[in-house]
C-alpha positions as CSV (number, residue, x, y, z in Angstrom):
1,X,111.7,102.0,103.4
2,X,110.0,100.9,100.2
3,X,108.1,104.3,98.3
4,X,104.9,103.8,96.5
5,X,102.1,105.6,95.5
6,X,98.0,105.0,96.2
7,X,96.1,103.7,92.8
8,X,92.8,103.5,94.9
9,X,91.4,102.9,98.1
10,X,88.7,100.6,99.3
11,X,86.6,99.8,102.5
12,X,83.4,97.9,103.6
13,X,81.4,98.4,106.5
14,X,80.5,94.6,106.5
15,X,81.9,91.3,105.4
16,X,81.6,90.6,102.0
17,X,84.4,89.6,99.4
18,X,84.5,93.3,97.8
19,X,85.3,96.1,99.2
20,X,83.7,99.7,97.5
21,X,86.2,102.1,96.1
22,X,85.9,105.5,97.9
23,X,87.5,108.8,97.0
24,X,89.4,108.3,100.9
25,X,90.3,106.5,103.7
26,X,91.2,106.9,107.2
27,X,93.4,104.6,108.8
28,X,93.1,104.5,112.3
29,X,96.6,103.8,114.3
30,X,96.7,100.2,115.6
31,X,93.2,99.5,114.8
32,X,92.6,99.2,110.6
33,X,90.1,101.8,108.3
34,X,87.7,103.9,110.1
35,X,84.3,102.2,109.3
36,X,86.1,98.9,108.3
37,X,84.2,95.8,109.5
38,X,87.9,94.8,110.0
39,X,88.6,97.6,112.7
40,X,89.7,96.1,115.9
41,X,92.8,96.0,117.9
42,X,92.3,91.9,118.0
43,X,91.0,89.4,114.9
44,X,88.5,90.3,113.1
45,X,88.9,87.8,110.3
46,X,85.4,85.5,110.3
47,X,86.8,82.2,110.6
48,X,89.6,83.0,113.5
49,X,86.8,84.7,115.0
50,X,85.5,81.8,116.4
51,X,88.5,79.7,117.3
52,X,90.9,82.5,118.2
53,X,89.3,85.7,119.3
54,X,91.9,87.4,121.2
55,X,94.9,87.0,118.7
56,X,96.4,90.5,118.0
57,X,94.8,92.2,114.5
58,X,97.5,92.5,112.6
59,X,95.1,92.1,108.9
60,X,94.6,96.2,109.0
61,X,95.4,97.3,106.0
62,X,96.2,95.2,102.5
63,X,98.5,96.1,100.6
64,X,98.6,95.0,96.8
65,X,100.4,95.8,93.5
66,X,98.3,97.4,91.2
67,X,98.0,94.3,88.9
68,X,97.0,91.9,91.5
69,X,93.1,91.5,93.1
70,X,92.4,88.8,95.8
71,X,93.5,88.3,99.5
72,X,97.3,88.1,101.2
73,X,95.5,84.8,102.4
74,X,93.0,83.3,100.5
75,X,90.4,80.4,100.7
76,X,88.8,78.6,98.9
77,X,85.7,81.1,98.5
78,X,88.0,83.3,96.4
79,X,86.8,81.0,93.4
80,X,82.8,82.2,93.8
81,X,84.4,85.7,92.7
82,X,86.0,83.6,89.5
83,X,86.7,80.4,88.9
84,X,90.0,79.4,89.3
85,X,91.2,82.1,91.0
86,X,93.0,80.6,93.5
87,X,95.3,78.9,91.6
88,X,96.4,82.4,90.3
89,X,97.6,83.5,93.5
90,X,100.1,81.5,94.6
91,X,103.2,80.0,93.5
92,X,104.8,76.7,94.2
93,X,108.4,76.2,95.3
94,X,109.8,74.8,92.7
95,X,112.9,73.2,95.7
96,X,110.2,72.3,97.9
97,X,106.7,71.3,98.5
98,X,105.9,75.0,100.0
99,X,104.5,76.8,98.3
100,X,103.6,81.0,98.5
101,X,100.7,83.7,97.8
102,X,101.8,86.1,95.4
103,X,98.6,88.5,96.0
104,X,99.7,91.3,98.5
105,X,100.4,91.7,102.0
106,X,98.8,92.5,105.4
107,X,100.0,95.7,107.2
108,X,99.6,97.4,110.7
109,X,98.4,100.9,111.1
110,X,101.5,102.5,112.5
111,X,100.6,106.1,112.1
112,X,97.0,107.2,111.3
113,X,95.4,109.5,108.7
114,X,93.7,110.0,105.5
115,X,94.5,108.6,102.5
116,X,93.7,108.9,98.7
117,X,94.5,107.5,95.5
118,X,97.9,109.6,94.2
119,X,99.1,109.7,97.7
120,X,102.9,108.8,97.9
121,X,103.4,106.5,101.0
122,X,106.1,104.7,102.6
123,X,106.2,101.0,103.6
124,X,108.7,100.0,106.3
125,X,109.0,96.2,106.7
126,X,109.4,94.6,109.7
127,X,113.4,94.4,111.3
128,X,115.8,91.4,110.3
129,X,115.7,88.4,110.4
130,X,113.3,88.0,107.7
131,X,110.9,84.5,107.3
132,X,108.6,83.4,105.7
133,X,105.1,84.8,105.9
134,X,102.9,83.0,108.6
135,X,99.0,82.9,108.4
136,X,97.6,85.8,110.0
């Protein structure tokens, strides 16, 4: 298990790019953040919306470093927020022609509850073998 602590929370009752900062959360087990236009046990990303409706949700919850801002899995829209932007998020292989976003990570609610900036948490990856991340 990896410890951290909460330097905000954040959540939007509709799609937009930015999400308000509240004073809490409450994540709902297996579903995402109570009021979250994201809340759903299957997609609820626009764009696989309408291609791939029944895919598991597993876009619940991002997780970022403090320094970061963006998406795990950005488009190209990112650069209405700021110019450029998308080029900040991701790194290149330098072996290959991969290359890898650099801007946080999705999680799945595994256990529910309210949550506020200062809380300590605990982030269990998933079990061995570890890949690459795949778009979600």
């Amino acid at each position: 298990m990896i410890p951290g602590q909460v330097t905000a929370v954040s959540r939007n009752e509709r799609y937009s790019f930015s999400k308000p900062r509240r004073d809490s959360i409450r994540l709902l087990t297996e579903l995402e953040v109570e009021g979250g236009a994201h809340a759903g046990g299957t997609i609820r990303h626009q764009f696989r919306m309408t291609y791939e409706p029944s895919l598991p949700n597993l876009r619940q919850v991002h997780l970022m470093h403090e320094e970061l801002t963006g998406l795990r899995n950005p488009c190209s829209k990112i650069n209405d927020f700021r110019k450029g932007l998308l080029g900040e998020v991701f790194a290149m292989d330098p072996f290959s022609v991969e290359f890898t976003f650099t801007c946080g990570v999705m999680a799945v609610v595994r256990r529910g509850g309210t949550v506020r900036r200062g809380d300590y948490i605990q982030v269990e990856p998933p079990p061995p073998p570890h890949r690459p991340l795949e778009r979600v």
